[in-house]
Backbone as XML, in Angstrom:
<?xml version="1.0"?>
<chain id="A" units="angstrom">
  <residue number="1" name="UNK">
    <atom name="N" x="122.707" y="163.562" z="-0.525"/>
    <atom name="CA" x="121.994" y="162.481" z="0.093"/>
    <atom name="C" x="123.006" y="161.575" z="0.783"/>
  </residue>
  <residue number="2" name="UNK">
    <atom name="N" x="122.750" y="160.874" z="2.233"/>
    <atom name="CA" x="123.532" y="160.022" z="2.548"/>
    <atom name="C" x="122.517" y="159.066" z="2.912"/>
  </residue>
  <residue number="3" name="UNK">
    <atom name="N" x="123.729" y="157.611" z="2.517"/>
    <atom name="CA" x="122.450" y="156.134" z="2.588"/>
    <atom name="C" x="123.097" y="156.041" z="3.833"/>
  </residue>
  <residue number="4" name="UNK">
    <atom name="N" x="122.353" y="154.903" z="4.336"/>
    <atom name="CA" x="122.046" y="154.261" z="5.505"/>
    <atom name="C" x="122.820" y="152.510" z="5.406"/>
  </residue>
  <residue number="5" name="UNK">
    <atom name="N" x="123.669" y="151.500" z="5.148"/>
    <atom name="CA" x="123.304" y="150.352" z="4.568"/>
    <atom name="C" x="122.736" y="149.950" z="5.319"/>
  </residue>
  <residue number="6" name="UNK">
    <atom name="N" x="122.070" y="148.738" z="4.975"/>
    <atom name="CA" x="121.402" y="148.049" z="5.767"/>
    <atom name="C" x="122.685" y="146.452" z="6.456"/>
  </residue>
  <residue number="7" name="UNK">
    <atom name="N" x="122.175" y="145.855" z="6.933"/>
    <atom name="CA" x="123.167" y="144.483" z="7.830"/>
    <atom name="C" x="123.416" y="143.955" z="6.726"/>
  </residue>
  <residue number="8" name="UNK">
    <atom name="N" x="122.510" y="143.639" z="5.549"/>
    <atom name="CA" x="122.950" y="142.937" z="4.413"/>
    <atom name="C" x="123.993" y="143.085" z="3.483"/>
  </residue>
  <residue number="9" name="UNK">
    <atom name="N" x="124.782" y="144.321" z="3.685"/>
    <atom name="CA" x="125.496" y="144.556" z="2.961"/>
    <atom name="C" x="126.539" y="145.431" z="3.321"/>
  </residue>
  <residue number="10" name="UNK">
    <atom name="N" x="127.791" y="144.944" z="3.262"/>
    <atom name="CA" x="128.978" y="145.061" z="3.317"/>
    <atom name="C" x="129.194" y="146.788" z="4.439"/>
  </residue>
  <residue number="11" name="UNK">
    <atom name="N" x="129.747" y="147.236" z="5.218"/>
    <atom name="CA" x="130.295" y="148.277" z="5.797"/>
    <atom name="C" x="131.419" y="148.555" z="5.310"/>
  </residue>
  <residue number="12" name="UNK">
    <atom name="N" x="132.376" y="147.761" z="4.273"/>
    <atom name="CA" x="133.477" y="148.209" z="3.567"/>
    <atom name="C" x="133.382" y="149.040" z="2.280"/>
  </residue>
  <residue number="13" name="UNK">
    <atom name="N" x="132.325" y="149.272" z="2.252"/>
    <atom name="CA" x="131.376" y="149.925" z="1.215"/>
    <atom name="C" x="131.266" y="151.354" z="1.477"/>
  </residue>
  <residue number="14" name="UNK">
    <atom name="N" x="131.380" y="151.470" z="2.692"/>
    <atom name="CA" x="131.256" y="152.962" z="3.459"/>
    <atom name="C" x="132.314" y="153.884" z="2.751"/>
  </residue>
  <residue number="15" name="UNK">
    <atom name="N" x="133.872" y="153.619" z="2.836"/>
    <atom name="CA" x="134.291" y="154.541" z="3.161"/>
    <atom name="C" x="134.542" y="155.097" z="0.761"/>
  </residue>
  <residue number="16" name="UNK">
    <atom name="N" x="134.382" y="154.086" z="0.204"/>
    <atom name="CA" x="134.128" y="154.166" z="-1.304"/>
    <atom name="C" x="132.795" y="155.115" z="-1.909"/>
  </residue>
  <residue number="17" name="UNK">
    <atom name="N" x="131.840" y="155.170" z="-0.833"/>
    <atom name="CA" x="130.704" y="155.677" z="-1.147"/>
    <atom name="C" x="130.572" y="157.599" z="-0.884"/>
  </residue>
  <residue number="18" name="UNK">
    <atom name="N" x="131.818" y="157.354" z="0.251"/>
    <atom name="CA" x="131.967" y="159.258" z="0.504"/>
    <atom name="C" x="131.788" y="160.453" z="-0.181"/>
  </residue>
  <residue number="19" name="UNK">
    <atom name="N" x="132.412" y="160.068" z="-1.649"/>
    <atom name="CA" x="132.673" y="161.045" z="-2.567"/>
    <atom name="C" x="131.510" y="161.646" z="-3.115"/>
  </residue>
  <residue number="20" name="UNK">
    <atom name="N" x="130.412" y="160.742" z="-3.328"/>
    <atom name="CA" x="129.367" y="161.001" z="-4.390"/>
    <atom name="C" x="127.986" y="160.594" z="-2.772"/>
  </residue>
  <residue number="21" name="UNK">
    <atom name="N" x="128.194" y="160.311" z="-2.136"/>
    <atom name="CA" x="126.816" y="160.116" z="-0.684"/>
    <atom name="C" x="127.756" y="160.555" z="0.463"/>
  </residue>
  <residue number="22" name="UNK">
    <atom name="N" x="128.096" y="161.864" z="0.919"/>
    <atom name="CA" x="128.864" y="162.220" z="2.009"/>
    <atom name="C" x="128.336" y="161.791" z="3.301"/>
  </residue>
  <residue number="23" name="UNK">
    <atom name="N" x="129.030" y="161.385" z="3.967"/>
    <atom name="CA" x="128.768" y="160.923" z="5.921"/>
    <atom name="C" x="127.365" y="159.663" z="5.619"/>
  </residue>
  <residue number="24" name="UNK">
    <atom name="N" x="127.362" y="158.868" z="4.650"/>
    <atom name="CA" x="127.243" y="157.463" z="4.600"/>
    <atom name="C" x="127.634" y="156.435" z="5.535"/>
  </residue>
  <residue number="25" name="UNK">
    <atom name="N" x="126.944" y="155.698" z="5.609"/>
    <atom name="CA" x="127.139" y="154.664" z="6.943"/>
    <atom name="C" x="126.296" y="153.336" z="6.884"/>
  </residue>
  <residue number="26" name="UNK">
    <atom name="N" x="126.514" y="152.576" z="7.802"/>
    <atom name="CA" x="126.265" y="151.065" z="7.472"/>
    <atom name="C" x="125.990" y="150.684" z="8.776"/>
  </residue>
  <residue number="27" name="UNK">
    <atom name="N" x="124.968" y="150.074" z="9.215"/>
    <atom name="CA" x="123.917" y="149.543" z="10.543"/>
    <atom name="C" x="125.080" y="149.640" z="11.863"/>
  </residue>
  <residue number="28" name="UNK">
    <atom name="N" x="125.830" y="148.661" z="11.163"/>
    <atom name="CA" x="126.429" y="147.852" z="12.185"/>
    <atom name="C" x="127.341" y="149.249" z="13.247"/>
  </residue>
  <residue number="29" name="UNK">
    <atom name="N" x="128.177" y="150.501" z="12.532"/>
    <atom name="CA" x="128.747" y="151.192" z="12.489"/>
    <atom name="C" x="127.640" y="152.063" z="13.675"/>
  </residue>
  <residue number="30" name="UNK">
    <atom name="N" x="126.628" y="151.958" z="13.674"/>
    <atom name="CA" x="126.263" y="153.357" z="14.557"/>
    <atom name="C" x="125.286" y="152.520" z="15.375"/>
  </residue>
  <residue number="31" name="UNK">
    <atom name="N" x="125.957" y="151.323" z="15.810"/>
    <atom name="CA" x="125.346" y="150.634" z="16.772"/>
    <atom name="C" x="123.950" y="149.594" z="16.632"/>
  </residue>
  <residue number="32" name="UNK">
    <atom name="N" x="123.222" y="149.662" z="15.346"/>
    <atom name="CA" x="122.293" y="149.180" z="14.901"/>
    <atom name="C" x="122.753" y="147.739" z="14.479"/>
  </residue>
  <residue number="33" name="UNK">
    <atom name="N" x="123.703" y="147.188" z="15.010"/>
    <atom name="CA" x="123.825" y="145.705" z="14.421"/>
    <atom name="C" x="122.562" y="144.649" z="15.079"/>
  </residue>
  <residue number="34" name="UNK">
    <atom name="N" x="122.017" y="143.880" z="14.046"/>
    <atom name="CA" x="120.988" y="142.990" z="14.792"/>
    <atom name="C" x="119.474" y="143.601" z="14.720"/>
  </residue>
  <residue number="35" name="UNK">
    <atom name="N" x="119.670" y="145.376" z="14.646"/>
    <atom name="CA" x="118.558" y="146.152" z="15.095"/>
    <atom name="C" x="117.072" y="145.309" z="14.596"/>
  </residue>
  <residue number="36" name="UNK">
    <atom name="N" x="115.940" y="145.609" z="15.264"/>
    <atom name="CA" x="114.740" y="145.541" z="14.044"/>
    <atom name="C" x="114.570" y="146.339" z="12.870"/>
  </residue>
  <residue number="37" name="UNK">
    <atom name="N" x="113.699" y="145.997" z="11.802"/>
    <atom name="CA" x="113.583" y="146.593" z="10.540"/>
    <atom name="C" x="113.077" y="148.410" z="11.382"/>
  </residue>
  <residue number="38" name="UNK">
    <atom name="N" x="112.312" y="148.390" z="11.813"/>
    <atom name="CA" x="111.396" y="149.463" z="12.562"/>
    <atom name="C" x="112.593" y="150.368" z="13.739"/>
  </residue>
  <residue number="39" name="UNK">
    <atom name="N" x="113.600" y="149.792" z="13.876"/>
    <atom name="CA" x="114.818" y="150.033" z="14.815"/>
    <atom name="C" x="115.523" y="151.099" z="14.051"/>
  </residue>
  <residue number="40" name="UNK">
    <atom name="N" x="115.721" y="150.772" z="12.636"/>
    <atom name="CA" x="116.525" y="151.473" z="11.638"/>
    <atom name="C" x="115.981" y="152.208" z="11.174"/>
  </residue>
  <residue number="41" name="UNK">
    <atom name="N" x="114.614" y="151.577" z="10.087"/>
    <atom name="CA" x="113.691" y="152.883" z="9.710"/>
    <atom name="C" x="113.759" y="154.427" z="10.720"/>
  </residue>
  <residue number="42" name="UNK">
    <atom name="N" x="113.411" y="153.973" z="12.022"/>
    <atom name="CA" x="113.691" y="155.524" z="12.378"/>
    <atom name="C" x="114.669" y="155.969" z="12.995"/>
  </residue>
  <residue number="43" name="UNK">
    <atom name="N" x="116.398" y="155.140" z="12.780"/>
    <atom name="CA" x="117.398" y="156.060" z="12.773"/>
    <atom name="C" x="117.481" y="156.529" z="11.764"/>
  </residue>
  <residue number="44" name="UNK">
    <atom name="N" x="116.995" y="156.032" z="10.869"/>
    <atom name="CA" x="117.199" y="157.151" z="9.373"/>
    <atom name="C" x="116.359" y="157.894" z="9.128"/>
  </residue>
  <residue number="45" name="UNK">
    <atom name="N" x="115.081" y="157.822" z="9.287"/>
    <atom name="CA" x="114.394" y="159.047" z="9.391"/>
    <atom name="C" x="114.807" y="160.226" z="10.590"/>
  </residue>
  <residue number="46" name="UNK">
    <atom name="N" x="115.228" y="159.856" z="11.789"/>
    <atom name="CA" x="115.859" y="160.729" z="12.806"/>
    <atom name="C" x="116.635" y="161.518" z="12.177"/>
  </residue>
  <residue number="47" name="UNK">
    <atom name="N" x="117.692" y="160.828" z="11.326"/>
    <atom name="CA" x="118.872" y="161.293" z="10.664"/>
    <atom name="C" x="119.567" y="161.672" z="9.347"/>
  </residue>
  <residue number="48" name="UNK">
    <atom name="N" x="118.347" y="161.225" z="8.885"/>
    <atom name="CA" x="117.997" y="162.302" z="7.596"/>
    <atom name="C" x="118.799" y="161.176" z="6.226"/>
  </residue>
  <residue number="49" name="UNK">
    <atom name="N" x="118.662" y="159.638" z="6.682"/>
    <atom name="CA" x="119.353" y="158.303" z="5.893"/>
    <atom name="C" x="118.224" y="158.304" z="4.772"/>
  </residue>
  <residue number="50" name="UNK">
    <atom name="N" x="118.854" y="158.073" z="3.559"/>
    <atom name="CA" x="118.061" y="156.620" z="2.987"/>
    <atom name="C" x="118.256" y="155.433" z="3.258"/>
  </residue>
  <residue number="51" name="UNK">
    <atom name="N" x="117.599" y="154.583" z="3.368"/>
    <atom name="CA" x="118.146" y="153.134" z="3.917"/>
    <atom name="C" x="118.527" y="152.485" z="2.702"/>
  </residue>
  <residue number="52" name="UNK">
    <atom name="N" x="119.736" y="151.771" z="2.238"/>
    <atom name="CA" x="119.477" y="150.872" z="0.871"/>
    <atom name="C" x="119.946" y="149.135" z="1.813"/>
  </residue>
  <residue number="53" name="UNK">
    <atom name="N" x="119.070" y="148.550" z="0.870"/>
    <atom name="CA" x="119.020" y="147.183" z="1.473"/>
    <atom name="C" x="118.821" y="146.355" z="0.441"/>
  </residue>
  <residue number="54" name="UNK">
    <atom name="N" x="118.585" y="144.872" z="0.520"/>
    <atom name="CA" x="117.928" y="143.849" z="-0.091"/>
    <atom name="C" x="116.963" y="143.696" z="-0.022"/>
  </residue>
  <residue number="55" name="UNK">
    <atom name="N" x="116.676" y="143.849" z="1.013"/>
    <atom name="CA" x="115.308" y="143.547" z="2.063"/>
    <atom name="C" x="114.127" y="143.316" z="1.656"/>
  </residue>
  <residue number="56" name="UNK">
    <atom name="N" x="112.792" y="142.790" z="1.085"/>
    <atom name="CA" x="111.574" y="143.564" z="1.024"/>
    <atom name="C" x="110.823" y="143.924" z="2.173"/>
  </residue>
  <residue number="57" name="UNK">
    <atom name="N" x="111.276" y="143.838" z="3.007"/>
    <atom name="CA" x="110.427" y="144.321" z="4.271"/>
    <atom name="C" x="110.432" y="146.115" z="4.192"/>
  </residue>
  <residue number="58" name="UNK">
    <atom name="N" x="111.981" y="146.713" z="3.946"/>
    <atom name="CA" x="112.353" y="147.978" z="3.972"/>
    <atom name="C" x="110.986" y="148.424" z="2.519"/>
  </residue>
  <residue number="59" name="UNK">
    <atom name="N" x="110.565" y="148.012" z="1.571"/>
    <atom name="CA" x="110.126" y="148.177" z="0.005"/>
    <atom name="C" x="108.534" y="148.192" z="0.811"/>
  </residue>
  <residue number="60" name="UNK">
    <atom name="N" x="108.004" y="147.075" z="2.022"/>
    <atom name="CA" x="106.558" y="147.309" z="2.061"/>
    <atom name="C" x="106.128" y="148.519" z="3.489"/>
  </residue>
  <residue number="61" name="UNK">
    <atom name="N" x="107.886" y="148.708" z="3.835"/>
    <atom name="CA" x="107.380" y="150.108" z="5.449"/>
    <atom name="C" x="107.353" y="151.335" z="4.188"/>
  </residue>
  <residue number="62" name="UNK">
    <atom name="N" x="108.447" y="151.697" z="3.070"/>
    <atom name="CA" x="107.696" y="152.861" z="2.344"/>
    <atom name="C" x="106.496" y="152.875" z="1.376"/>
  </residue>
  <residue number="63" name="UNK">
    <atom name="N" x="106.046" y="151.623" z="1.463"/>
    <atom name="CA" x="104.442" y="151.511" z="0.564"/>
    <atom name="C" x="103.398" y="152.095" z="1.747"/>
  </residue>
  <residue number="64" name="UNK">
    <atom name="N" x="103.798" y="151.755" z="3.399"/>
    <atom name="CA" x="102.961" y="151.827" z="4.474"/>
    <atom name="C" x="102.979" y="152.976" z="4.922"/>
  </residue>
  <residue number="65" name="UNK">
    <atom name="N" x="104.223" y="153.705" z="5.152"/>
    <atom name="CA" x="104.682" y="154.948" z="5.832"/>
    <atom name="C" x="105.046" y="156.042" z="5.023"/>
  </residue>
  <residue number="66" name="UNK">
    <atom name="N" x="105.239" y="156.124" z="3.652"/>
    <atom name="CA" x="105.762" y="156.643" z="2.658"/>
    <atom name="C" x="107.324" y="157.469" z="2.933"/>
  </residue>
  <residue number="67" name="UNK">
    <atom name="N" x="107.486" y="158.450" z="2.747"/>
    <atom name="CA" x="108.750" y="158.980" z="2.891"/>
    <atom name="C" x="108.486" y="160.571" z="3.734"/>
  </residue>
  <residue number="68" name="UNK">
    <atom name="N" x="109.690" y="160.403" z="4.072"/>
    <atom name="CA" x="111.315" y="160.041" z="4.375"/>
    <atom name="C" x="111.216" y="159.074" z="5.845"/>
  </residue>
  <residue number="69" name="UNK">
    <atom name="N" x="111.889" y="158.039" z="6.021"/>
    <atom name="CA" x="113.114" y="157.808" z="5.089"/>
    <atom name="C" x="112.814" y="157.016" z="3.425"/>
  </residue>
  <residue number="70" name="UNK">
    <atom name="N" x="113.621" y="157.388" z="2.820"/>
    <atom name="CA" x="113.689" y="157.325" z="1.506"/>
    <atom name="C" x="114.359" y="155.525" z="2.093"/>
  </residue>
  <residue number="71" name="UNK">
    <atom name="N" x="113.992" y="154.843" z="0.682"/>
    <atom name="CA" x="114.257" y="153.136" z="0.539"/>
    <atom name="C" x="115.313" y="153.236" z="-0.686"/>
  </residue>
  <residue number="72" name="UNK">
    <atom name="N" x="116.569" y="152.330" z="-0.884"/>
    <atom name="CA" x="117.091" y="151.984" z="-1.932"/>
    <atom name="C" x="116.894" y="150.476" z="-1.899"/>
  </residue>
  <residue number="73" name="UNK">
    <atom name="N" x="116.099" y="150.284" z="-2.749"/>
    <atom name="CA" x="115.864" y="148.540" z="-2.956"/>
    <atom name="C" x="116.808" y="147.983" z="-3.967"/>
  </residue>
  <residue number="74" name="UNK">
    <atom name="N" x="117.516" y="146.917" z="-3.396"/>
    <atom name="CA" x="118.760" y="146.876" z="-4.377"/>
    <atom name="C" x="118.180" y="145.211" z="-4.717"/>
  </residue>
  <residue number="75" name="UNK">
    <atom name="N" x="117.810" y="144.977" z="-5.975"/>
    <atom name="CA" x="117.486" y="143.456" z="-6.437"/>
    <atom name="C" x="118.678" y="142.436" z="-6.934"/>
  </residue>
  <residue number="76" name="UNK">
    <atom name="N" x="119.603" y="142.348" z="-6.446"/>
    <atom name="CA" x="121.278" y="142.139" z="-6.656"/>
    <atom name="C" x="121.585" y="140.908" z="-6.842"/>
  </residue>
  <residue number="77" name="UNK">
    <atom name="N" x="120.459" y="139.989" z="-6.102"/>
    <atom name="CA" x="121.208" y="138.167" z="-5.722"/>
    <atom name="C" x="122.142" y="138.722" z="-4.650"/>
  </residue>
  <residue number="78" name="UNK">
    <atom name="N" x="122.873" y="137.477" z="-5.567"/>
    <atom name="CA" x="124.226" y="137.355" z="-4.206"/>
    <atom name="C" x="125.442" y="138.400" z="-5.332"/>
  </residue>
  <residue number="79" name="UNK">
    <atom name="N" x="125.633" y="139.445" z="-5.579"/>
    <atom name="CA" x="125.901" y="140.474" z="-6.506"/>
    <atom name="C" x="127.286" y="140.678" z="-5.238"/>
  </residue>
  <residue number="80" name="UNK">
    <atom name="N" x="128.661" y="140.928" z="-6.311"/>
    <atom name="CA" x="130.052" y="141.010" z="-4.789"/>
    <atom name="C" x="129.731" y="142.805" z="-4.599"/>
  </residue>
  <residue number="81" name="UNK">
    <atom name="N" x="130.724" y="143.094" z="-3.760"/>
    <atom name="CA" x="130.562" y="144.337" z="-3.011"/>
    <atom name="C" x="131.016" y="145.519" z="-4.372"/>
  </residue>
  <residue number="82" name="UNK">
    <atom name="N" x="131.927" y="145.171" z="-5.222"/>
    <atom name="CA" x="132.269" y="145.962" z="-6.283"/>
    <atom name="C" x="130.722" y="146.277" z="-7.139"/>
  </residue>
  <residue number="83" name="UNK">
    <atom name="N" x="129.780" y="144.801" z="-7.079"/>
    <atom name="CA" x="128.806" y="145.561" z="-8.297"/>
    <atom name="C" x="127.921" y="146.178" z="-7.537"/>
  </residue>
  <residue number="84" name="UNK">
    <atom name="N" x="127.640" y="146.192" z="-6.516"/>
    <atom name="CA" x="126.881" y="146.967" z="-5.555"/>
    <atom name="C" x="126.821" y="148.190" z="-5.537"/>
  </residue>
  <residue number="85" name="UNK">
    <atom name="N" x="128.657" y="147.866" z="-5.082"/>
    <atom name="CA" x="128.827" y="149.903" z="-5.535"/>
    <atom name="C" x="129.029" y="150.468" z="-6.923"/>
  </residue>
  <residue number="86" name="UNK">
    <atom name="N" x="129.509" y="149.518" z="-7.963"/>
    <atom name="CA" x="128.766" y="150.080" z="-9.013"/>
    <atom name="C" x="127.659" y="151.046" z="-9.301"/>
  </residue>
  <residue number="87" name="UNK">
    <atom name="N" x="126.724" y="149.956" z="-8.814"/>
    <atom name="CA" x="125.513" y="150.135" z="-9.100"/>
    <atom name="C" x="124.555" y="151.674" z="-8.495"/>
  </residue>
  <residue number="88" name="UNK">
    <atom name="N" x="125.118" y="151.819" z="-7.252"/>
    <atom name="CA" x="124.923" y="152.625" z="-5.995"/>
    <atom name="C" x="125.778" y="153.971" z="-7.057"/>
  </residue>
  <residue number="89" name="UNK">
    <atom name="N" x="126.795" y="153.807" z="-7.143"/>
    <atom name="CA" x="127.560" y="155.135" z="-7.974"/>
    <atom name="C" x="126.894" y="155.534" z="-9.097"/>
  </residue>
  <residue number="90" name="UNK">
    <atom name="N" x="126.708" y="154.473" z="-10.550"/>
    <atom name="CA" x="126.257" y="154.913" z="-11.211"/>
    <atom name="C" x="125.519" y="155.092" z="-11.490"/>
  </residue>
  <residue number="91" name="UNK">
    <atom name="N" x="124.033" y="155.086" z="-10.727"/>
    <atom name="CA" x="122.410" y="155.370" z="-10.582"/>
    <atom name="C" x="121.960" y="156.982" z="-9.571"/>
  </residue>
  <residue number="92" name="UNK">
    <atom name="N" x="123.345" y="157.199" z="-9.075"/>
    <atom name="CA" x="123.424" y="157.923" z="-7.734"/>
    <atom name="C" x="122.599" y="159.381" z="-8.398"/>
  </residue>
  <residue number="93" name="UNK">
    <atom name="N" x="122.498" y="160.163" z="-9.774"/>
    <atom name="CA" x="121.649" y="161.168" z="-9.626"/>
    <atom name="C" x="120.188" y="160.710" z="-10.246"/>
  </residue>
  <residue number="94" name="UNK">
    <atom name="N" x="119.926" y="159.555" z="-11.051"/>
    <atom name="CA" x="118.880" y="158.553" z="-11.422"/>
    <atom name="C" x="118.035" y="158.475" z="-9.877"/>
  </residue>
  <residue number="95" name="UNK">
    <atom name="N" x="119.289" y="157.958" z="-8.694"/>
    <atom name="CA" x="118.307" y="158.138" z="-7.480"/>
    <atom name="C" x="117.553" y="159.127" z="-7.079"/>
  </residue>
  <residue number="96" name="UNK">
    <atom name="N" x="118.305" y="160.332" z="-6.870"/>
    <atom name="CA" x="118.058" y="161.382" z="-6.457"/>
    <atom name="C" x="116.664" y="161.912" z="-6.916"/>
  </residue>
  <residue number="97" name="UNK">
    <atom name="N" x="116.825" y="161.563" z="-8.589"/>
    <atom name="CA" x="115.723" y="162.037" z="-9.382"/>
    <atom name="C" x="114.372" y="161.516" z="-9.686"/>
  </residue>
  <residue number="98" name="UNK">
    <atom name="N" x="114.396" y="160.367" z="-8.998"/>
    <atom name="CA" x="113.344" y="159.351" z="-8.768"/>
    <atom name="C" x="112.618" y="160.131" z="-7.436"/>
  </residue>
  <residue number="99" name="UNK">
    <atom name="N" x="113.794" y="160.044" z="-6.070"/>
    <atom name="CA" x="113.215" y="160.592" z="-4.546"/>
    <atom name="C" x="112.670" y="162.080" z="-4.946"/>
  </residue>
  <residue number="100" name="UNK">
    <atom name="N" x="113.122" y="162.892" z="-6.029"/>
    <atom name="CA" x="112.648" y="164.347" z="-5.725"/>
    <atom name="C" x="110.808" y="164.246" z="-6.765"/>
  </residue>
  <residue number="101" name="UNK">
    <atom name="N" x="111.573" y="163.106" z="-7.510"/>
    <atom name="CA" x="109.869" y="162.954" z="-8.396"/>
    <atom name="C" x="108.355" y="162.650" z="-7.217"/>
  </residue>
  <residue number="102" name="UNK">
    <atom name="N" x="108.730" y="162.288" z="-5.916"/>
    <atom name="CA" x="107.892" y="161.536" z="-5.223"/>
    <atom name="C" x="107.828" y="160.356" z="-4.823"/>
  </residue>
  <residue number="103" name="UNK">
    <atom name="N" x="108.892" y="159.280" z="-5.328"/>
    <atom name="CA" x="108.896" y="157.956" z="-5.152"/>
    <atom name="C" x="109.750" y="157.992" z="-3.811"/>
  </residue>
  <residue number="104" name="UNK">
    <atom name="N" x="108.417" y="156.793" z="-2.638"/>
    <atom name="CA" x="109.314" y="156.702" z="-1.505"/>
    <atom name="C" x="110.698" y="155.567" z="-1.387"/>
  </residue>
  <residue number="105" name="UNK">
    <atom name="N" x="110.813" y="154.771" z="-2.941"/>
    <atom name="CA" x="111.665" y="153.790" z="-2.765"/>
    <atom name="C" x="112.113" y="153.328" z="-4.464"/>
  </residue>
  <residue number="106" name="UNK">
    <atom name="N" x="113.690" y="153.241" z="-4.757"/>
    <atom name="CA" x="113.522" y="153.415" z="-5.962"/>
    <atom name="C" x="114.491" y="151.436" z="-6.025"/>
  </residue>
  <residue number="107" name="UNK">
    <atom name="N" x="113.918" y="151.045" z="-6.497"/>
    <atom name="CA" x="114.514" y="149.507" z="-7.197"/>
    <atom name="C" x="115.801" y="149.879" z="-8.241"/>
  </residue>
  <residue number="108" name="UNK">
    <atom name="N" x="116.788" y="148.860" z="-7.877"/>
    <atom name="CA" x="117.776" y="149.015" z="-8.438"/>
    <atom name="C" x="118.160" y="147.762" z="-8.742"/>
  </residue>
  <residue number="109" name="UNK">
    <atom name="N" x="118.297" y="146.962" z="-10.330"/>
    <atom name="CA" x="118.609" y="145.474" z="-10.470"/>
    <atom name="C" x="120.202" y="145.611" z="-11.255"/>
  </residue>
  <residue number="110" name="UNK">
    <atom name="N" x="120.603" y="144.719" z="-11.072"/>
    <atom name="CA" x="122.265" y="144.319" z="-11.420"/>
    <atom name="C" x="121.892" y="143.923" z="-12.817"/>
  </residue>
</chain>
């Protein structure tokens, strides 16, 4: 699986995330800086992303549109870039196993 980040969260995150989400990427990086919510949703569905974000906007397009693209809803606060990717690493086959159960978006709290 490779995520998508969303603007909210860090692009220095990218190159830590390789090992375990290969060819991972972050808005700003493939030209999507600023994009609309609906801008991104379908570069990642184009491109085969999950999107993970803060967002709830990203949490009510897979209640509307369902999947793919797959949602990582990350409930964090203001959480630094280390617990993020924590969090992102050590949930990473928990994710997987949520998206293959049917869920278009899986919540993730710090």
């Amino acid at each position: 699986m490779k995520l998508l980040l969303d603007e909210n969260l860090s692009r220095r995150l990218v190159p830590f995330l390789q090992t375990v989400y290969p060819d991972s990427t972050q808005v700003a990086l493939v030209g999507l800086e600023q994009a609309s919510d609906r801008a991104i949703w379908q570069y990642a569905l184009e491109h085969n992303f999950a999107v993970v974000t803060k967002d709830a906007d990203f949490y009510d397009l897979s209640m509307i549109q369902g999947a793919p693209p797959y949602v990582v809803w990350l409930q964090t606060g203001n959480a630094d870039k280390a617990a993020v990717l924590s969090l992102l690493l050590d949930n990473a086959q928990a994710i997987q196993d949520e998206f293959s159960n049917g869920l278009a978006c899986v919540e993730l709290a710090a």
